[in-house]
VMD Tcl script that builds the backbone (N, CA, C; Angstrom):
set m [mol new atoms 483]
animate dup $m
set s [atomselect $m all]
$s set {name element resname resid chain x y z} {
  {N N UNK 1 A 6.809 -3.796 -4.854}
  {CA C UNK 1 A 7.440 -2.944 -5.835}
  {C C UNK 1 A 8.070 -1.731 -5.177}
  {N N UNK 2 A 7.263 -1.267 -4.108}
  {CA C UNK 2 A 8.125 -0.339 -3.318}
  {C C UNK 2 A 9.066 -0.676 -2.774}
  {N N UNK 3 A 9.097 -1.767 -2.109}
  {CA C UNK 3 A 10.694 -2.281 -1.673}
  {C C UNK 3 A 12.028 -1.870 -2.299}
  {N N UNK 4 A 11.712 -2.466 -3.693}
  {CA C UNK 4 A 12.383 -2.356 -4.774}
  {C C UNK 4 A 13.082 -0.665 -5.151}
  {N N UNK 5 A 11.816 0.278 -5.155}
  {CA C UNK 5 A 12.311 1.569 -5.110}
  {C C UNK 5 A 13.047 2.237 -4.438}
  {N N UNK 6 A 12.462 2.007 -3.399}
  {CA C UNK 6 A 13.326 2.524 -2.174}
  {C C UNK 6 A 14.544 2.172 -1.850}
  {N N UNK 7 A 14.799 0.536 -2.005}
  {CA C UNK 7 A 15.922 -0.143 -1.501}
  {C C UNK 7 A 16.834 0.519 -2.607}
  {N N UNK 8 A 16.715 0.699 -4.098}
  {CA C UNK 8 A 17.340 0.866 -4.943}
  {C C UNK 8 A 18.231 2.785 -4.461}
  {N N UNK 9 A 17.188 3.356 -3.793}
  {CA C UNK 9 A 16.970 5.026 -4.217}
  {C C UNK 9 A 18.021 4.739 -3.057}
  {N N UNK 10 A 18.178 3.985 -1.757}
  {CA C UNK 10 A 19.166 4.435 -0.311}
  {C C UNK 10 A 20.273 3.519 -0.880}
  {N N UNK 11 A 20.162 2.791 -1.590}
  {CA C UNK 11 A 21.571 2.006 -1.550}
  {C C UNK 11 A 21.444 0.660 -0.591}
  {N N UNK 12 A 20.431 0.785 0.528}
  {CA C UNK 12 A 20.399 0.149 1.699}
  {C C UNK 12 A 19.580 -1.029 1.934}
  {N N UNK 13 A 19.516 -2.134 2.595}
  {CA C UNK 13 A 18.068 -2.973 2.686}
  {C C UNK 13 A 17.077 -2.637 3.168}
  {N N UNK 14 A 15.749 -2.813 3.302}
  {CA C UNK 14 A 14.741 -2.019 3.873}
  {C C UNK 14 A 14.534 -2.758 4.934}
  {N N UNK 15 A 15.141 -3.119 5.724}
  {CA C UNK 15 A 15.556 -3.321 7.237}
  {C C UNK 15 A 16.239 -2.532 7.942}
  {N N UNK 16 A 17.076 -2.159 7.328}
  {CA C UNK 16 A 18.212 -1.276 7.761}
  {C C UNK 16 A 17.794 0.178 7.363}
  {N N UNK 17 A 17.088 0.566 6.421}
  {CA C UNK 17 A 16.510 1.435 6.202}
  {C C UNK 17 A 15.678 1.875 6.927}
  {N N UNK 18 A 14.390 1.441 7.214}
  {CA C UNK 18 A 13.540 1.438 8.342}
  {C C UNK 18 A 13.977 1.450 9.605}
  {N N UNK 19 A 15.041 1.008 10.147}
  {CA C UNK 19 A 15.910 0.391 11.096}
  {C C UNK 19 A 16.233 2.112 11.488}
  {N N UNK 20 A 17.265 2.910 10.682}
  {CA C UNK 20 A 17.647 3.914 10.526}
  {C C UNK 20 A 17.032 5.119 10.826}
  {N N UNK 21 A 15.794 5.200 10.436}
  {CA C UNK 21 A 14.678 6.308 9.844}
  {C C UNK 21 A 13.391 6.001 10.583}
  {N N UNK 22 A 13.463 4.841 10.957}
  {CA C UNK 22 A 12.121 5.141 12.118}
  {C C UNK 22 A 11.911 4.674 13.780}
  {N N UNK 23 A 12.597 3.163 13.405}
  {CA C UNK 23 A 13.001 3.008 15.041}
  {C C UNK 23 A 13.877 3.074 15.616}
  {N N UNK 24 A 15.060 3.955 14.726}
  {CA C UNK 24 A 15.837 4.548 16.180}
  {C C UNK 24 A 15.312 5.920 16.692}
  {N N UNK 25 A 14.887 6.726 15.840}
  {CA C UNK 25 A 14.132 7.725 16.111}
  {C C UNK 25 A 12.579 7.935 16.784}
  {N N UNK 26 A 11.975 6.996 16.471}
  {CA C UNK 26 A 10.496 6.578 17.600}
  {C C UNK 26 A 10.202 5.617 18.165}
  {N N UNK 27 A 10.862 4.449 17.749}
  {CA C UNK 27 A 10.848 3.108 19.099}
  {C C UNK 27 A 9.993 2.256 17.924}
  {N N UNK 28 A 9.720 2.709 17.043}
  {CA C UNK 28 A 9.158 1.328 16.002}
  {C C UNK 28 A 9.623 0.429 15.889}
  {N N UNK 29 A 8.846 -0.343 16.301}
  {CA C UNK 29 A 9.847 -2.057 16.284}
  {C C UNK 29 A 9.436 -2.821 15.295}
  {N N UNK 30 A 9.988 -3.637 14.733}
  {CA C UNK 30 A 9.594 -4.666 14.062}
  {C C UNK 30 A 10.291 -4.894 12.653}
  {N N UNK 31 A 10.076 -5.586 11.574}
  {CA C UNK 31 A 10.655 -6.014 10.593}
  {C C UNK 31 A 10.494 -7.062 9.039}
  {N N UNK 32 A 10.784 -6.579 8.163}
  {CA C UNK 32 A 9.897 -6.754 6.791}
  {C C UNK 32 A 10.476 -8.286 6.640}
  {N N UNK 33 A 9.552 -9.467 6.536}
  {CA C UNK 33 A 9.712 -10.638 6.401}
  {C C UNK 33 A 8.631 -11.053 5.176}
  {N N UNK 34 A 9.291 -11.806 4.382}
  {CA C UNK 34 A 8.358 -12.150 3.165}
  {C C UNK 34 A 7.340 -13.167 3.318}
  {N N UNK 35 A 5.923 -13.068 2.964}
  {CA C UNK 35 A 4.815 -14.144 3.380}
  {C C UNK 35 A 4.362 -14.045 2.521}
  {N N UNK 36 A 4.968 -15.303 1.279}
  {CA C UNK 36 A 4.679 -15.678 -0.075}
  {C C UNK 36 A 5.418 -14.976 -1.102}
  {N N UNK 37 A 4.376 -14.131 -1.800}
  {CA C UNK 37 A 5.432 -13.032 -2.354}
  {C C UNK 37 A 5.145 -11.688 -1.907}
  {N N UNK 38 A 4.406 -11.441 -0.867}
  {CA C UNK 38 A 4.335 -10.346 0.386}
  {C C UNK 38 A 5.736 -9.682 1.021}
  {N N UNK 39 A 6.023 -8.769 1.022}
  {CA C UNK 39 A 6.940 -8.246 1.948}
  {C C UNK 39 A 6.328 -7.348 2.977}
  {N N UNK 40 A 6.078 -8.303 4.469}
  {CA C UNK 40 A 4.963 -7.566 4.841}
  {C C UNK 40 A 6.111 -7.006 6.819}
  {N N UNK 41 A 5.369 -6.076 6.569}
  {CA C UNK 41 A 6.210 -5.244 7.942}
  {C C UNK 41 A 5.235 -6.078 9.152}
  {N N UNK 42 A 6.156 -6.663 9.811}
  {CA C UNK 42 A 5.493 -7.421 10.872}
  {C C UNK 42 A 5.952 -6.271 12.121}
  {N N UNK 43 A 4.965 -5.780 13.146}
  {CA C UNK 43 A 5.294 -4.903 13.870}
  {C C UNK 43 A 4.198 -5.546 15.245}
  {N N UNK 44 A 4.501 -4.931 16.752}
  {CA C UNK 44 A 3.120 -5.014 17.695}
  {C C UNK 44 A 2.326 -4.258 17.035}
  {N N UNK 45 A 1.540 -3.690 18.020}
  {CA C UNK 45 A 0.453 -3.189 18.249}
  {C C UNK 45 A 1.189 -1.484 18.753}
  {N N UNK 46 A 1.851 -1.811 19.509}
  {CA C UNK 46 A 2.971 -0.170 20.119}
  {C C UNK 46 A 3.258 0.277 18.608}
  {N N UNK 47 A 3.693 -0.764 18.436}
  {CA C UNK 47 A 4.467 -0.155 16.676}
  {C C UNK 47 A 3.831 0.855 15.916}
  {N N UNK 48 A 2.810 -0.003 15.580}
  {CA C UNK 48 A 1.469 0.412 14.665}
  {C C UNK 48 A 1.269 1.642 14.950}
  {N N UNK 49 A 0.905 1.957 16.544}
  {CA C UNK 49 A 0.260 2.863 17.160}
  {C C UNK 49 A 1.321 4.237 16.824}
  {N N UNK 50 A 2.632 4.054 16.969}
  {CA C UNK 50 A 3.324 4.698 16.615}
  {C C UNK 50 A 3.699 5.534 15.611}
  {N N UNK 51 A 3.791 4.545 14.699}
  {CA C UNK 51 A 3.185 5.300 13.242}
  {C C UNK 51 A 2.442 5.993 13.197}
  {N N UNK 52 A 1.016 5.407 13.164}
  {CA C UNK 52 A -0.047 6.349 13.474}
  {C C UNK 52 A -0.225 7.779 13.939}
  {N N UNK 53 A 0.595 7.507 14.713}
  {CA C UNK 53 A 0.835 9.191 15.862}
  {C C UNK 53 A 2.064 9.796 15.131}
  {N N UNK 54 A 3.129 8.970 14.273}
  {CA C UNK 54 A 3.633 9.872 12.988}
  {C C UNK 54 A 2.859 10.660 12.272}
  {N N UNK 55 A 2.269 9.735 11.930}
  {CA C UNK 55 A 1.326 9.942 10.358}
  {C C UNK 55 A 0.201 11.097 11.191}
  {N N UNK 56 A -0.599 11.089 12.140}
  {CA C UNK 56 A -1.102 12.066 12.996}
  {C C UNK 56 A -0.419 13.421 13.093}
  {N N UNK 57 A 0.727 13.339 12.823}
  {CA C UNK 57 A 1.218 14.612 13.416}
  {C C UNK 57 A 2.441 15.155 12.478}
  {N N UNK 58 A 1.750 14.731 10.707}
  {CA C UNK 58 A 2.395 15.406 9.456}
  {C C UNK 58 A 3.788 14.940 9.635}
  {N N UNK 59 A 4.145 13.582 9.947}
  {CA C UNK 59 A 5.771 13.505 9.715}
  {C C UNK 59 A 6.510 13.727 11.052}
  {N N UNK 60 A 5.893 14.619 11.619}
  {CA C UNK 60 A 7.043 15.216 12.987}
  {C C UNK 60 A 6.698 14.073 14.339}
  {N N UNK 61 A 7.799 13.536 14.831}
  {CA C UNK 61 A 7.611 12.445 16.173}
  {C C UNK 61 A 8.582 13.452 16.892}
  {N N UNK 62 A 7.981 14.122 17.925}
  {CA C UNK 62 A 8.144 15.323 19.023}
  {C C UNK 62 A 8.939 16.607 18.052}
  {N N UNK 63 A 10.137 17.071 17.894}
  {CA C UNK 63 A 10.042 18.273 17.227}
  {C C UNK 63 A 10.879 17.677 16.327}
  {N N UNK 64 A 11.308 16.248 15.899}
  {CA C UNK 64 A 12.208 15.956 14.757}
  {C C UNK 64 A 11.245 15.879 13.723}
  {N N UNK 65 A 11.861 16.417 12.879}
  {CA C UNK 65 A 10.479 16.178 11.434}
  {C C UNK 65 A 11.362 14.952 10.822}
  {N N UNK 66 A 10.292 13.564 10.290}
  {CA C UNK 66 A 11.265 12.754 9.862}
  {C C UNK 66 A 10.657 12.627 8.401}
  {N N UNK 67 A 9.742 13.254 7.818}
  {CA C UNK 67 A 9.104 13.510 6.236}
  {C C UNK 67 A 9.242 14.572 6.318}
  {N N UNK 68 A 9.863 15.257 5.182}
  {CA C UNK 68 A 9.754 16.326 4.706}
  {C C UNK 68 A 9.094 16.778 3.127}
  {N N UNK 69 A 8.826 15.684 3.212}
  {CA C UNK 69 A 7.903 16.236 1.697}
  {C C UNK 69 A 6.315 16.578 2.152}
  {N N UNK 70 A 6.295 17.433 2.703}
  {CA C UNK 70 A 4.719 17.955 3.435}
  {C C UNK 70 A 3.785 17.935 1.941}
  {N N UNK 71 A 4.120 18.057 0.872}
  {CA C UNK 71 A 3.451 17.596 -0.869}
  {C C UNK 71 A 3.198 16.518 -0.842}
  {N N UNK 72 A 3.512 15.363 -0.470}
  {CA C UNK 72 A 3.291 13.959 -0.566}
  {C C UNK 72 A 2.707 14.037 0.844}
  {N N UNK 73 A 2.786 14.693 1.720}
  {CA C UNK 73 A 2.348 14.212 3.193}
  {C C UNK 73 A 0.627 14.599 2.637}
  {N N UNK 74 A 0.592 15.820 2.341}
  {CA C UNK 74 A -0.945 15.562 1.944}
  {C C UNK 74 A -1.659 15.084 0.732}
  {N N UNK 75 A -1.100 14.930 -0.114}
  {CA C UNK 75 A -1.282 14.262 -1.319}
  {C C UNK 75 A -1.918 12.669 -0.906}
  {N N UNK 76 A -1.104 12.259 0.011}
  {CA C UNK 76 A -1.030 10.738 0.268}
  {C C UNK 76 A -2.763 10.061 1.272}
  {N N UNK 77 A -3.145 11.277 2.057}
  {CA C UNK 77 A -4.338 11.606 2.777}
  {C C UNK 77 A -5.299 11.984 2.111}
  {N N UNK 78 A -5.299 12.423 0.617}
  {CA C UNK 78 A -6.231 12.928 -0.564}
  {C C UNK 78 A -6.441 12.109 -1.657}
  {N N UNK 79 A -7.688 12.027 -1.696}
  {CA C UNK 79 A -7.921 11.153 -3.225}
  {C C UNK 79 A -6.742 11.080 -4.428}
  {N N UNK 80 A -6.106 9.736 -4.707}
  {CA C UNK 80 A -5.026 10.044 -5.340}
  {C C UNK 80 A -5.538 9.812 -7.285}
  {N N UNK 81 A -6.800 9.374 -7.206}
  {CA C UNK 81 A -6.881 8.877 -9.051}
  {C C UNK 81 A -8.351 8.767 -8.719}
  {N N UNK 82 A -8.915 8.738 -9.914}
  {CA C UNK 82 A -10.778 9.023 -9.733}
  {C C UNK 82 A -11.194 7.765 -9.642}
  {N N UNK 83 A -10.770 6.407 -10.272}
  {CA C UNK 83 A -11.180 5.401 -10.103}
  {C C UNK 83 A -11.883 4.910 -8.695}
  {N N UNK 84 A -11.089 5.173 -7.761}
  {CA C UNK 84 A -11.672 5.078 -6.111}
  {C C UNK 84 A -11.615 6.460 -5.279}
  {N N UNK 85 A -12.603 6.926 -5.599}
  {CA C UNK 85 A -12.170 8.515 -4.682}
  {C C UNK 85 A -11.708 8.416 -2.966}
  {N N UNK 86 A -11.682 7.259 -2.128}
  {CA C UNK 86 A -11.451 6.888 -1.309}
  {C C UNK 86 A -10.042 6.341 -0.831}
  {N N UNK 87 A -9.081 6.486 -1.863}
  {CA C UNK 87 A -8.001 5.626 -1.664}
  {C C UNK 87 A -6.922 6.863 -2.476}
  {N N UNK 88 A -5.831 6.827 -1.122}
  {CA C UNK 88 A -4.965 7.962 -1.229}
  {C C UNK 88 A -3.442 7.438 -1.371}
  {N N UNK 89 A -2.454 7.484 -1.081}
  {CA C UNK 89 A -1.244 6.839 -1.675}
  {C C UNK 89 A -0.946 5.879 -0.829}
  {N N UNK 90 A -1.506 4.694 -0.620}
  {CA C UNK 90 A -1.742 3.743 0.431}
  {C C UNK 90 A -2.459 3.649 1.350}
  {N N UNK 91 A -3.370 4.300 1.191}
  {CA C UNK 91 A -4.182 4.932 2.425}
  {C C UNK 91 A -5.643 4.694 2.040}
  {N N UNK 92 A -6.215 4.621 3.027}
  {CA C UNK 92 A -7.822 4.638 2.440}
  {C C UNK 92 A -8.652 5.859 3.233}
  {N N UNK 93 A -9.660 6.273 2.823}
  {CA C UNK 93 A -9.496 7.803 3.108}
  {C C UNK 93 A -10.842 7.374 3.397}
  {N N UNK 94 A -11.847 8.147 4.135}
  {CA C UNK 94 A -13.203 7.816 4.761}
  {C C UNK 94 A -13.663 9.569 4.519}
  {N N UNK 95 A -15.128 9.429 4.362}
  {CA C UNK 95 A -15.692 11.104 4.292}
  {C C UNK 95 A -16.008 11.625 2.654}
  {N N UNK 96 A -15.878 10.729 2.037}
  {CA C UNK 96 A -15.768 10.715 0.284}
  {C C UNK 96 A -16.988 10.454 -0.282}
  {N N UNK 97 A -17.318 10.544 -1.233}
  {CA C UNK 97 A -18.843 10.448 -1.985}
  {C C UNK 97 A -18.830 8.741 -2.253}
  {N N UNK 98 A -18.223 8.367 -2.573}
  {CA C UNK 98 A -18.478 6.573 -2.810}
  {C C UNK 98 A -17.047 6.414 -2.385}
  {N N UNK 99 A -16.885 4.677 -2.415}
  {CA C UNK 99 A -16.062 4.205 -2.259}
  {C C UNK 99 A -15.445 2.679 -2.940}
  {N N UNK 100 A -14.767 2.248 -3.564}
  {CA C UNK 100 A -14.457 0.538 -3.536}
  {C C UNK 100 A -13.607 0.085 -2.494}
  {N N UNK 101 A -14.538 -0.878 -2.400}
  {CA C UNK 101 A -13.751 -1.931 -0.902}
  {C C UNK 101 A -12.773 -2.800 -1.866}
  {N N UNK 102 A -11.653 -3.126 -1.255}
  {CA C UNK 102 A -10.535 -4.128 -1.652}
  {C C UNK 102 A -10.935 -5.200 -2.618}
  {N N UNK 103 A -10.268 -5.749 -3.648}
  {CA C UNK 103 A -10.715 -6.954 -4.695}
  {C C UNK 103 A -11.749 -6.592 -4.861}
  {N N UNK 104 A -13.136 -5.875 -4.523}
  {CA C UNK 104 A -13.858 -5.668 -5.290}
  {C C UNK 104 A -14.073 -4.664 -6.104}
  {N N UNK 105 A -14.790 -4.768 -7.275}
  {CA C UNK 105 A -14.319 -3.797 -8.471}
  {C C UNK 105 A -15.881 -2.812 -8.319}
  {N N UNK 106 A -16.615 -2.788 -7.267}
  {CA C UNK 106 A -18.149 -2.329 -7.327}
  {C C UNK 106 A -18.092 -1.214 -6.765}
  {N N UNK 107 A -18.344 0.043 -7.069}
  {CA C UNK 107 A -18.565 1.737 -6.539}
  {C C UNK 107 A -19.383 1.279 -5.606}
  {N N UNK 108 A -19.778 1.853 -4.358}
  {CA C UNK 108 A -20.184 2.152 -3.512}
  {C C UNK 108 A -20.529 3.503 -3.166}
  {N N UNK 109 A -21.948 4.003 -3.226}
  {CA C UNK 109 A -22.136 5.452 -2.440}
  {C C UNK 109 A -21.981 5.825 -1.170}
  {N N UNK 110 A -21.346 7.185 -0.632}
  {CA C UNK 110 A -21.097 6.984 1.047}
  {C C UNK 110 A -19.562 6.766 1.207}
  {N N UNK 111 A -19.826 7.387 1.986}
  {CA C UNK 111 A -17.789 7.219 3.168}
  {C C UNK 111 A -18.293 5.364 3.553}
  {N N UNK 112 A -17.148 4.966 3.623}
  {CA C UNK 112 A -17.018 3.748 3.701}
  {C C UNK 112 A -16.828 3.117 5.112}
  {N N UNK 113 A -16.976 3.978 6.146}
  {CA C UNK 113 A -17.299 4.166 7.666}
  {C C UNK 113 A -17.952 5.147 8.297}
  {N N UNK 114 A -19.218 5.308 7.755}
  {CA C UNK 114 A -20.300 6.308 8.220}
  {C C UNK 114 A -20.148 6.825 9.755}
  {N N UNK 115 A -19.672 6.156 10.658}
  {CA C UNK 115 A -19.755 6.177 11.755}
  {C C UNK 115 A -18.689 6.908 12.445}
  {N N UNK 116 A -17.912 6.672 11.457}
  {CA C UNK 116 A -16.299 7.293 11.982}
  {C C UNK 116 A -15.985 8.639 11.350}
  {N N UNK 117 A -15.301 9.747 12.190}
  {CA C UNK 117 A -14.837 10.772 11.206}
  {C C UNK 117 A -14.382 10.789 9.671}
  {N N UNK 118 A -15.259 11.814 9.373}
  {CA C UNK 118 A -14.866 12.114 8.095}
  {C C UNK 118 A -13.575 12.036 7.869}
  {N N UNK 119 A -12.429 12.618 8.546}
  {CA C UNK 119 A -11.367 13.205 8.191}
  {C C UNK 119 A -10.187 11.769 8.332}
  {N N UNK 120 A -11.042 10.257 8.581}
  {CA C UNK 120 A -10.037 9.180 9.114}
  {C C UNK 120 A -9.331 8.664 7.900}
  {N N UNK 121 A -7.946 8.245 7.987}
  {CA C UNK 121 A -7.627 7.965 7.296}
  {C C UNK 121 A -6.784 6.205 7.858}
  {N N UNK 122 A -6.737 5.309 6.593}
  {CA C UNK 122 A -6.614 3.951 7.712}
  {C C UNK 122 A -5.712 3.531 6.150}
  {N N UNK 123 A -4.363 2.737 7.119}
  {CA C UNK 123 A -4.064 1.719 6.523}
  {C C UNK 123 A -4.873 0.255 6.987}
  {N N UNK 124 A -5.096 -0.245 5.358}
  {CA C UNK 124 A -5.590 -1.831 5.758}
  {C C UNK 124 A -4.601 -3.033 5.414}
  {N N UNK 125 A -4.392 -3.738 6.321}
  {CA C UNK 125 A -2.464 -4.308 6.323}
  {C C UNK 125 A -3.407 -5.838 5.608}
  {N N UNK 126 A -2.624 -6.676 6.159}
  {CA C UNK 126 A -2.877 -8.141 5.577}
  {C C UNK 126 A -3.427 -8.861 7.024}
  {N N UNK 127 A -4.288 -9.872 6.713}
  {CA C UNK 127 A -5.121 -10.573 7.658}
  {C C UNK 127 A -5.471 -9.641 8.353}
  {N N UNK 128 A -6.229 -8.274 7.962}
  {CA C UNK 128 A -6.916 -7.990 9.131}
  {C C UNK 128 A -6.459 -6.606 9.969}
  {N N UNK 129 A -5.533 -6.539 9.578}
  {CA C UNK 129 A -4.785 -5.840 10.516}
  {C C UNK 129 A -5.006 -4.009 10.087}
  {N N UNK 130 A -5.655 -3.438 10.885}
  {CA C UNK 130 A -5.884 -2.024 10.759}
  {C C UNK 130 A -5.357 -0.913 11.679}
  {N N UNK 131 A -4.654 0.206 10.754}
  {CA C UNK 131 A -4.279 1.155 11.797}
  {C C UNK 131 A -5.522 2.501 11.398}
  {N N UNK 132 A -6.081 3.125 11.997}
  {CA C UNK 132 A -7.034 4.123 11.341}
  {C C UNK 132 A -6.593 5.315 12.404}
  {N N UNK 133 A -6.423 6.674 11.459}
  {CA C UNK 133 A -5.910 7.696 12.293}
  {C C UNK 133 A -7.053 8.974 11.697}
  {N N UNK 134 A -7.007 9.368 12.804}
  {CA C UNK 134 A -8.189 10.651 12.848}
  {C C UNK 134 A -7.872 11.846 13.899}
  {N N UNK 135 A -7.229 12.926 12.768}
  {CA C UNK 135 A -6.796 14.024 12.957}
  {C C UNK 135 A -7.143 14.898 14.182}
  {N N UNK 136 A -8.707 15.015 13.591}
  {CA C UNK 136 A -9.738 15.969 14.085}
  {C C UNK 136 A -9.772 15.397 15.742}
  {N N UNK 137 A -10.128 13.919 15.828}
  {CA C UNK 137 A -9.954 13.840 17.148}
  {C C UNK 137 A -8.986 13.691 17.566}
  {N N UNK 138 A -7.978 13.688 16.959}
  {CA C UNK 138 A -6.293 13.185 17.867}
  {C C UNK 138 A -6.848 11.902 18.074}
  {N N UNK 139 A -6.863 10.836 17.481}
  {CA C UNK 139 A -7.386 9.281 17.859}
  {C C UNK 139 A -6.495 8.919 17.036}
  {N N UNK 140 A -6.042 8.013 17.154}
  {CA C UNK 140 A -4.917 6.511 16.266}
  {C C UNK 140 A -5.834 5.353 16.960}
  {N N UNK 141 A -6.139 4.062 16.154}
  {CA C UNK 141 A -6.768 3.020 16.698}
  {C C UNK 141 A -5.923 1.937 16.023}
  {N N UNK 142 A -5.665 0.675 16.042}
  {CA C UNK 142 A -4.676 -0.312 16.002}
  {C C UNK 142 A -5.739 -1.562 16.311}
  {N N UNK 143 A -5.839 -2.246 15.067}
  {CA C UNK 143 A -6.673 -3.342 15.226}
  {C C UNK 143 A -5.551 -4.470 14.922}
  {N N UNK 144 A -5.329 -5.506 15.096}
  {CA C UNK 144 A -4.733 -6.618 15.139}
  {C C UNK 144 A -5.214 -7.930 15.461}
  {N N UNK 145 A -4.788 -9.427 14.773}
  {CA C UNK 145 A -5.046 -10.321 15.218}
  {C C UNK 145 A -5.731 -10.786 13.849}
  {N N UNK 146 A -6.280 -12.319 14.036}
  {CA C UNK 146 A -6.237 -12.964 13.093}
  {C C UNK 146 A -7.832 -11.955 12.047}
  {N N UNK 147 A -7.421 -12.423 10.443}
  {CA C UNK 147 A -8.855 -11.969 9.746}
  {C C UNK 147 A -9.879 -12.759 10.037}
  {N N UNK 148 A -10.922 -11.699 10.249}
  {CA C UNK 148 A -12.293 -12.594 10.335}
  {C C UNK 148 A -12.872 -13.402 9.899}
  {N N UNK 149 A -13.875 -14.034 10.184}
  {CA C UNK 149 A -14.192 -15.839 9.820}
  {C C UNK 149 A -15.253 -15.351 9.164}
  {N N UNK 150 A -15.691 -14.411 9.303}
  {CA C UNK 150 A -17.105 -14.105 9.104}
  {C C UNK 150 A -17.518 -13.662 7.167}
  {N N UNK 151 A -16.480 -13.306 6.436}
  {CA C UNK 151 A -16.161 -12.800 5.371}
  {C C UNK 151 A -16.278 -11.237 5.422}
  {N N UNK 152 A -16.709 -10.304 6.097}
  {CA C UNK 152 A -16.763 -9.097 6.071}
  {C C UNK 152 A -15.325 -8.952 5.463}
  {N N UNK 153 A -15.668 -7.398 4.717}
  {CA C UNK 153 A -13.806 -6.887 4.238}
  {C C UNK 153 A -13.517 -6.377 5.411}
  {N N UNK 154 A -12.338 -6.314 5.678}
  {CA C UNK 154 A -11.713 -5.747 6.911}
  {C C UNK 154 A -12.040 -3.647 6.975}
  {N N UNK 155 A -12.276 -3.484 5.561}
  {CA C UNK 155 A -12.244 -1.738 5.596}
  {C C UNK 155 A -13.823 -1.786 6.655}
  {N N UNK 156 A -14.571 -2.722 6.567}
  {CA C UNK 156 A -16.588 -2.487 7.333}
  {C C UNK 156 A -15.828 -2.381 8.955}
  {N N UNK 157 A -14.746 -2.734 9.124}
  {CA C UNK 157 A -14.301 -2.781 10.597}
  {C C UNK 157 A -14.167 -1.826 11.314}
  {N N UNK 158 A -13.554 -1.104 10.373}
  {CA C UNK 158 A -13.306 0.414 10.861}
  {C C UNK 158 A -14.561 1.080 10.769}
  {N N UNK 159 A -15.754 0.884 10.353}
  {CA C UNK 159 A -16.698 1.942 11.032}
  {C C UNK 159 A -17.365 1.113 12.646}
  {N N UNK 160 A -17.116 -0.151 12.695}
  {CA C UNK 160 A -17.490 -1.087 13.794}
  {C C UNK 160 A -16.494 -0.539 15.071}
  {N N UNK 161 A -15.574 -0.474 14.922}
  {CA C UNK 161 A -14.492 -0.291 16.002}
  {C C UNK 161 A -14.675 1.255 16.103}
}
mol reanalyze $m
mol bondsrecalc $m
mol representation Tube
mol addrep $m
């Protein structure tokens, strides 16, 4: 549905959009290919990491600021609706009084990676795929590769890693 917004709001495809606005400006590589009815950003591992160290450093990649809505920049890192106090405008937020893990509809008491900074904040992509960024330490981590066999949700990963 965001596709949709965005593509509508630039005029542009969100290839070319992205194309424009992030990897000519930080070396993000990669590109939105549909898997089912997924429009999912297929990127490396550099990619990911990249972002990350965006999203680490409020929008700015060396002194170009490429977000300027610093309102949504923290909004998006903050509990966005009470239903999941853990989950911020795509984001899943760690350090919170409970939490719900993905498809499941069950509260949970506790940050949802005890182990990991409070202050981490993680996208959880498809099959598996995790970027988790943590301010406080200057850390970005980049998990990749196939989802686990094991059934764990992929969010228990990020306090493992």
């Amino acid at each position: 549905m965001l596709e949709k917004v965005l593509s509508s709001a630039t005029k542009k495809p969100i290839n070319t959009y992205t194309n424009e606005k992030l990897k000519q400006k930080t070396g993000i590589t990669g590109a939105w290919i549909y898997n089912g009815y997924d429009n999912v950003f297929y990127s490396k591992a550099r990619g990911m990491a990249r972002f990350g160290l965006l999203m680490q450093n409020n929008g700015v990649w060396n002194v170009d600021t490429l977000l300027y809505d610093t309102v949504y920049l923290k909004q998006m890192i903050h509990t966005s609706q009470e239903h999941n106090l853990s989950y911020g405008y795509l984001w899943w937020l760690n350090g919170k009084n409970s939490y719900m893990a993905p498809t499941i509809q069950t509260v949970f008491k506790g940050a949802y990676a005890p182990a990991a900074p409070a202050d981490m904040f993680a996208a959880l992509g498809k099959n598996g795929q995790i970027l988790s960024v943590s301010k406080s330490l200057g850390l970005v981590v980049v998990r990749m590769g196939n989802q686990v066999n094991s059934g764990e949700v992929p969010m228990q990963l990020c306090n493992k890693i």
